[in-house]
N, C-alpha and C positions, 0 to 999 in steps of 0.2 A: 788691040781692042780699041775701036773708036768710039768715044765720050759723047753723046747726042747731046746736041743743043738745046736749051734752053732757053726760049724767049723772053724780049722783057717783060711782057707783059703777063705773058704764064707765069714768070718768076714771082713776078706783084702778085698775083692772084694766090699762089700757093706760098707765098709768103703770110700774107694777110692773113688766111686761115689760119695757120699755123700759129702767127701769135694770139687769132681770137683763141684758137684752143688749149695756148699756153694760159690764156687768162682765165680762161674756162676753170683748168684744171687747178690753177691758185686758189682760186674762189673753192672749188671743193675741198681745196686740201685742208683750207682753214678752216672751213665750216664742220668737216671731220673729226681736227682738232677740237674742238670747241666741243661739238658731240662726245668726244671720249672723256676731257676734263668733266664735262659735265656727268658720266656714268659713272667718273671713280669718282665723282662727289658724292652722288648717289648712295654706292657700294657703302660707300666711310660713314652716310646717314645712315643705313640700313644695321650697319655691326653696331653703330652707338646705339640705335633702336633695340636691337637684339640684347647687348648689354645690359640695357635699362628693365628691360622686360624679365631679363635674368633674373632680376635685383628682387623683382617681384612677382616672382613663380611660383613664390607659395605663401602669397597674400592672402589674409583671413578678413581682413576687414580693411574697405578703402574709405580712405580719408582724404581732406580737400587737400594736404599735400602732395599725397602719392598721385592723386586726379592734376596736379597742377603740375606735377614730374609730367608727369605718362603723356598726357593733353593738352595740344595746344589752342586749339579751339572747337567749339562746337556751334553747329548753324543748324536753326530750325529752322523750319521753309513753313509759309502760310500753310493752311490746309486745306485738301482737294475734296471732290465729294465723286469717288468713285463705287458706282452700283450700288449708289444710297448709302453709304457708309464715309463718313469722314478717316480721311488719312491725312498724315503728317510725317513729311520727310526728316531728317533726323543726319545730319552729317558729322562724322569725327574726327577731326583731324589729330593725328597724333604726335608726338615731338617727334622730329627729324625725320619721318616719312611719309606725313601726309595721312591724304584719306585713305584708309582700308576697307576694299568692299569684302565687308565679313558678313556671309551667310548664314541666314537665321534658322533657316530650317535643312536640313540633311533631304535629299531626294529618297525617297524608298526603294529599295533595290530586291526585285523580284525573290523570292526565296523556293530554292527548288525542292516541291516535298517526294520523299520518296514510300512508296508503298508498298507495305509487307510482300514478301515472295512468297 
């Protein structure tokens, strides 16, 4: 079996590539890393938030402590005048996960009636 030649300058070219794509793929692998660390940091906020939350599942009355556990900030934004009505956004950031978009209202969900036979 005879080995095909290789030119120099084919060799330079598919060289070259070759380590732009070795660099390519460093550059993701770290950047990958860095994305994982940063999900199991995540995960480890979310079980301390879940724990905390635990703590207080059967809360009767909140007070500025349990408000100072639970919240870590809250921001209120100017107010808008949508369809003649003043609105105010209202954000909450809570310890170790941040803002949570918690829906205020349930959507209605069709109910199927059935009629005597």
């Amino acid at each position: 079996m005879k080995i095909p030649y290789l030119g120099d300058l084919r060799f330079q070219k598919l060289s070259a590539q070759y380590e732009t794509e070795q660099e390519e793929i460093q550059r993701l692998a770290a950047s990958l890393e860095r994305e994982i660390e940063n999900e199991a940091g995540q995960i480890a906020d979310v079980g301390r938030f879940l724990q905390l939350a635990d703590r207080y599942s059967d809360l009767q009355e909140l007070d500025a402590a349990t408000v100072n556990e639970l919240i870590e900030k809250i921001v209120i934004h100017s107010p808008e005048r949508i369809g003649g009505k003043k609105h105010v956004t209202i954000e909450v950031y809570f310890t170790y996960v941040g803002k949570i978009r918690i829906p205020l209202a349930k959507p209605e969900l069709p109910t199927k009636t059935e009629e005597p036979a």
